[in-house]
C-alpha positions as CSV (number, residue, x, y, z in Angstrom):
1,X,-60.8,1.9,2.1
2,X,-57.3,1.6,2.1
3,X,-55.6,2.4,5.4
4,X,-52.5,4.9,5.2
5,X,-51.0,7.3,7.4
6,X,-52.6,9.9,6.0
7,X,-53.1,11.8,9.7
8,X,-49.2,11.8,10.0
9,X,-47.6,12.9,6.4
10,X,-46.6,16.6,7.1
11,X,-47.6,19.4,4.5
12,X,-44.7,22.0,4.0
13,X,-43.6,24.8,1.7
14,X,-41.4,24.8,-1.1
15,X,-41.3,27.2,-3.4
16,X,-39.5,28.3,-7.5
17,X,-40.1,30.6,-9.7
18,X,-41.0,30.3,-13.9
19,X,-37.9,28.9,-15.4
20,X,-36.8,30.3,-19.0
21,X,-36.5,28.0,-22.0
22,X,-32.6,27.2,-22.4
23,X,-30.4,26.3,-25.3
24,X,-26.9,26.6,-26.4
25,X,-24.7,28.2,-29.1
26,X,-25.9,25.7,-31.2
27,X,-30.2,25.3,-31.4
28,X,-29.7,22.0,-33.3
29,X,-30.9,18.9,-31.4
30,X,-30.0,15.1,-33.4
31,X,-33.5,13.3,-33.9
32,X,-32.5,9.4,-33.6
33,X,-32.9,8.9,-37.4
34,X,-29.7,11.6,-37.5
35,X,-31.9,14.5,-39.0
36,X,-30.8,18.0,-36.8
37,X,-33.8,20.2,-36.1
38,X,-34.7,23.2,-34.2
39,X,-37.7,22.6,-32.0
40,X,-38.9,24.2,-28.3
41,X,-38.2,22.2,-25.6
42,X,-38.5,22.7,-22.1
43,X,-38.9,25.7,-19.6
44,X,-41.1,28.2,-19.5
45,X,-45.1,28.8,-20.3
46,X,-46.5,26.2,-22.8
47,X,-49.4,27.9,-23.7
48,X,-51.2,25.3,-26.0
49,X,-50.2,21.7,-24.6
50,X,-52.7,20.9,-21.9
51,X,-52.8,18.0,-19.0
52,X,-55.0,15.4,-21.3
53,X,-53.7,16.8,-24.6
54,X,-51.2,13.2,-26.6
55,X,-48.0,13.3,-25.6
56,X,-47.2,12.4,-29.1
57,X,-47.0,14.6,-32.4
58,X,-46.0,17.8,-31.1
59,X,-43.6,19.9,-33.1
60,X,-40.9,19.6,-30.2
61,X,-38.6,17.9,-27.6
62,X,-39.2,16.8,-24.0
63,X,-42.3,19.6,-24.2
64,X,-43.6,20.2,-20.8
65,X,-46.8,20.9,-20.6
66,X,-48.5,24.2,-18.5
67,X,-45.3,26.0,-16.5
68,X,-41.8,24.7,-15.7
69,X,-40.8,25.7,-12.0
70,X,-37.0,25.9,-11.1
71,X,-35.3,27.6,-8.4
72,X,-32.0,28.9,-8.8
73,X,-30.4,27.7,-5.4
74,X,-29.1,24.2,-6.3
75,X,-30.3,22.7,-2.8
76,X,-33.2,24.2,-2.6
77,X,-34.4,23.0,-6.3
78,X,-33.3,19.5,-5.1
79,X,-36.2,19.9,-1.8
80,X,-38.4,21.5,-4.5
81,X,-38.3,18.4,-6.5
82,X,-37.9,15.8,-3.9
83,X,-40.8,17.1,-1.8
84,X,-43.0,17.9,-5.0
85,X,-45.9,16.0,-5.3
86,X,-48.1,15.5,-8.3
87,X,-51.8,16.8,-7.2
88,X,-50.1,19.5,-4.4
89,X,-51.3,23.1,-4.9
90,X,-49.3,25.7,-6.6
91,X,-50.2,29.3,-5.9
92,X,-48.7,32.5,-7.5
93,X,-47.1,34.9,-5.1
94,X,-46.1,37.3,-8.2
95,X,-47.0,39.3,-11.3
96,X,-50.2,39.9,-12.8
97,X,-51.1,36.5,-12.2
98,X,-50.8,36.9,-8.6
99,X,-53.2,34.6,-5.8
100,X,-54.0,32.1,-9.1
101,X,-54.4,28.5,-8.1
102,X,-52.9,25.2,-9.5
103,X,-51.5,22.0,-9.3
104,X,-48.8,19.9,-9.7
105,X,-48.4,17.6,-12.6
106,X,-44.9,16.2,-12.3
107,X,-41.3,16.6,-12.0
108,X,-39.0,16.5,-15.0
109,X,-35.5,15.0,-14.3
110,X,-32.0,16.3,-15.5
111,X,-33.9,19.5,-16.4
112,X,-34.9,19.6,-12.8
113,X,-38.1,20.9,-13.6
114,X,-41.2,20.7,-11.3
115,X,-44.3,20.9,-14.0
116,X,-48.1,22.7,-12.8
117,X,-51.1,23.6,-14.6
118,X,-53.1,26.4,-14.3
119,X,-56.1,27.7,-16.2
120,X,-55.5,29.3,-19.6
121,X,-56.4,32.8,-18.0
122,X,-53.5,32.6,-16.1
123,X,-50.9,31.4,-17.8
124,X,-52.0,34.5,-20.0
125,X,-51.0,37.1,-16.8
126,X,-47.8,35.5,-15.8
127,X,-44.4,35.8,-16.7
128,X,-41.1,34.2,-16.7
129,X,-39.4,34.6,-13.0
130,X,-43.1,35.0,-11.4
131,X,-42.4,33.0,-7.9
132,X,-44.7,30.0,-7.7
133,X,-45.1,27.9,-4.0
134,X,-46.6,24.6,-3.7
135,X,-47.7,23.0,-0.9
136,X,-45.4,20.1,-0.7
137,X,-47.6,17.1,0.4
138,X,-47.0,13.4,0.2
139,X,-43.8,11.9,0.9
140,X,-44.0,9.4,3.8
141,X,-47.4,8.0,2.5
142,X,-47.7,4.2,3.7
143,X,-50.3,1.9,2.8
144,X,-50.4,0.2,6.3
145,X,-51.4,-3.2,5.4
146,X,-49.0,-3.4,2.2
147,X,-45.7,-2.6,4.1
148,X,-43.9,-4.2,0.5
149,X,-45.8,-1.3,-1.9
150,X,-43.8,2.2,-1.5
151,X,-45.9,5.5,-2.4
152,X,-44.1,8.3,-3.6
153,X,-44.7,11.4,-5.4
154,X,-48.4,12.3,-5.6
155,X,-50.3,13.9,-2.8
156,X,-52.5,11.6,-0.6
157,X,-55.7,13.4,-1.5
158,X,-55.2,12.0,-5.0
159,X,-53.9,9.1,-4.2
160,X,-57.2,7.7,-2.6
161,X,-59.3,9.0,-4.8
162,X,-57.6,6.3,-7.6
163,X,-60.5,3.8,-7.4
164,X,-57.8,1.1,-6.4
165,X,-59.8,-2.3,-5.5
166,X,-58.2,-4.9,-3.2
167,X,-58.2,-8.2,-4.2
168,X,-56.6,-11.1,-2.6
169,X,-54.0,-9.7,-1.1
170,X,-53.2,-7.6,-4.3
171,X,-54.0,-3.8,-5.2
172,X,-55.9,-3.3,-8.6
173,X,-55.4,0.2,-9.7
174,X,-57.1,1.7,-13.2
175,X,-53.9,1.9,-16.1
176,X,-54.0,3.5,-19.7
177,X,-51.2,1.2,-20.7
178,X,-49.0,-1.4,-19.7
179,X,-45.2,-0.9,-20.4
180,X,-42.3,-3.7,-20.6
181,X,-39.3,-3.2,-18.9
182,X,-37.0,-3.6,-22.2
183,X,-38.9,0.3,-23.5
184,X,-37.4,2.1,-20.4
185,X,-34.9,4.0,-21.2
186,X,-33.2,7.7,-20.3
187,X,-33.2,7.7,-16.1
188,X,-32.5,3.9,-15.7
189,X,-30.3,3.6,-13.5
190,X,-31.1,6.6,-11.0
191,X,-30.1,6.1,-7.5
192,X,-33.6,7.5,-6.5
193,X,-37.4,7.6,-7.5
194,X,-38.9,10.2,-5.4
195,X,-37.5,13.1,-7.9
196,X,-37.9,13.0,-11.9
197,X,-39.2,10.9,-13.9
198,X,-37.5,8.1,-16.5
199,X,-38.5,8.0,-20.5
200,X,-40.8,5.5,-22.5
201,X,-37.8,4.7,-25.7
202,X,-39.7,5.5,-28.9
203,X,-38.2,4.9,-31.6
204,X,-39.5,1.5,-32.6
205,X,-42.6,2.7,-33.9
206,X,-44.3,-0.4,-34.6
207,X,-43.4,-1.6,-31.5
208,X,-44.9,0.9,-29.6
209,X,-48.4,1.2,-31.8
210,X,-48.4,-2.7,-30.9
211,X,-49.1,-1.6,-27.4
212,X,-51.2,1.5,-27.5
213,X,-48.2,3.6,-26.0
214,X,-48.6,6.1,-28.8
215,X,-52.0,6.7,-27.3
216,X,-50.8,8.2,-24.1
217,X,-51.8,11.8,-22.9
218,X,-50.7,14.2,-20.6
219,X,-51.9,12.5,-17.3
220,X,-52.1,9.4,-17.9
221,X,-51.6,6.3,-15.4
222,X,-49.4,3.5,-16.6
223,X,-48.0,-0.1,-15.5
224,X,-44.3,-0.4,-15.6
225,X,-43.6,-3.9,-16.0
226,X,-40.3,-5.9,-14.0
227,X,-39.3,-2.1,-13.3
228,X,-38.3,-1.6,-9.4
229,X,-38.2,1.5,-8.4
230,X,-38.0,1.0,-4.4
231,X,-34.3,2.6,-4.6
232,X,-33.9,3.6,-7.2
233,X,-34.2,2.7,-11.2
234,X,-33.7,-0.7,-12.4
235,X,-35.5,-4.3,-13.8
236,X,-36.5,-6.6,-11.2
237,X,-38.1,-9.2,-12.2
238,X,-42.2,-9.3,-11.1
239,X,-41.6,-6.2,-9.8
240,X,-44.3,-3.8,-10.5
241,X,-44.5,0.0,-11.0
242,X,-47.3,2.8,-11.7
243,X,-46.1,6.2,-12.7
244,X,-47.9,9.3,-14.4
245,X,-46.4,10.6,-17.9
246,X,-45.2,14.2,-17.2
247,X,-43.5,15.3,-20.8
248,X,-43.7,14.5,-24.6
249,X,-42.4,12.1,-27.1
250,X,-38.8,12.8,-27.9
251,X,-36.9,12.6,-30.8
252,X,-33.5,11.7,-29.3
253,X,-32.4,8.3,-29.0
254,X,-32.9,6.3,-25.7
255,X,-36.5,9.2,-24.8
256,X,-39.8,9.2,-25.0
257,X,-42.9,10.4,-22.6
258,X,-41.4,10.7,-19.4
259,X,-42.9,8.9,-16.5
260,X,-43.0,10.2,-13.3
261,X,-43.6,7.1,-10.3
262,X,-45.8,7.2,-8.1
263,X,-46.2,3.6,-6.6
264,X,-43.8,0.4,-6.9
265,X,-43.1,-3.1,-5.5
266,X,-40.3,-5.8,-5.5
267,X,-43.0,-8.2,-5.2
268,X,-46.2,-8.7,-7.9
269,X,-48.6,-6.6,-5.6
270,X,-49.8,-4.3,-8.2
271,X,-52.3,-5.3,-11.2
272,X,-52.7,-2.8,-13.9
273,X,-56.6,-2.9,-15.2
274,X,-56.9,-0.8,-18.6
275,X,-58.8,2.4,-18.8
276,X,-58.8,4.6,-21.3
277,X,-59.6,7.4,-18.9
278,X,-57.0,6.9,-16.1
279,X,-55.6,10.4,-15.7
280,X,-55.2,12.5,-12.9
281,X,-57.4,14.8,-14.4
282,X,-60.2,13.0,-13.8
283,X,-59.8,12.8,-10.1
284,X,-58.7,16.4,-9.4
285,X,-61.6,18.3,-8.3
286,X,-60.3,21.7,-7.2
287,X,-61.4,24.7,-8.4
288,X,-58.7,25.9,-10.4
């Protein structure tokens, strides 16, 4: 078994509340092909898009899946999303829905979103503005004998559950699909990992068919190739990352499925073995 530091990473609360859908004066948004369309997007309760459902096809933009958390104190939404972790528990403290259990799923960037699912019953009693806390669990995981691999943003109960082999020197960790550096788009460049997520560019169809990205789900574990994100964003040659996808396709230039990380290396230590069914969902056991 991998050796962490499992016995030291501190479990504290943050806590948001249901965040409404937003838009402007103008609902348009400009699909890359230049067409103008009126589609949901993010925020609120997405009733019908589940963890495990495609990511692609939906009749929308940057759709979150399950419930959008925000909260409206600027610093405090910045802990909620830092400290975050996909796999925490998130527990209703209001409404009808009140004492219901879920979990965390992802965080969303420039919306600033923290993303949780909960069982259908549920998201049928709750309301926009219901307060939502999560126990934030996970940041300041180390892998003690892989000092060169940074964990970040998944909770360390899930994390060893992963089914991660080691092999000569290297960790082996189960993949959907295996991404090139050249398809990352919208995020690049962020000074930091541990908050957000960056998006798969989709508009080269063919392109992405060609490598089984249009088969990704909700969930889903994927290899970012020559992507570092130690310190933020950025190609790095050999560098290796693993991140969750957390939203939709897009149809704006320079998005896609957005990818939240959850492991990276400068170095080659990560291998990426193909499994059609490597999605958090199959490792979350709670009764939820």
């Amino acid at each position: 078994m991998l050796k962490t530091n499992i016995d030291r990473v501190v479990m504290q609360s943050v806590q948001g509340k249901i965040h409404h859908p937003l838009s402007t004066s103008s609902p348009y948004r400009i699909s890359h092909e230049g067409v103008p369309l009126v589609l949901p997007a993010t925020g609120g309760i997405t009733y019908n898009v589940k963890l495990g459902d495609s990511a692609f096809g939906w009749a929308g933009d940057h759709i979150e899946p399950g419930v959008s958390i925000k909260n409206d104190n600027s610093s405090e939404n910045a802990a909620l999303m830092a400290l975050s972790c996909i796999g925490n528990e998130a527990r209703v403290l209001s409404g009808d829905a009140k004492g219901a259990k879920g979990f965390v799923t992802g965080t969303h960037g420039g919306i600033d979103h923290v993303l949780a699912y909960f069982k259908q019953e549920d998201l049928e009693n709750m309301g926009v503005e219901d307060k939502i806390l999560i126990k934030a669990y996970g940041q300041g995981l180390k892998l003690l004998d892989y000092p060169e691999i940074t964990v970040m943003n998944i909770d360390p109960n899930l994390f060893l559950k992963l089914e991660i082999e080691e092999v000569n020197g290297k960790l082996r960790i189960p993949v959907v699909a295996k991404v090139p550096a050249y398809l990352m788009g919208s995020g690049i460049g962020s000074s930091s990992a541990y908050s957000g997520d960056y998006d798969i560019m989709t508009a080269d169809e063919k392109e992405i068919k060609g490598l089984g990205i249009d088969k990704l789900k909700f969930g889903d574990f994927v290899l970012l190739e020559d992507c570092d994100n130690t310190f933020g964003r950025g190609f790095l040659k050999g560098a290796v990352t693993i991140g969750v996808v957390i939203h939709s396709d897009c149809i704006k230039m320079g998005h896609g499925p957005g990818i939240t990380t959850v492991m990276t290396s400068k170095k080659p230590l990560i291998e990426g073995i193909i499994k059609e069914d490597a999605n958090i969902s199959k490792f979350i056991t709670r009764d939820i």
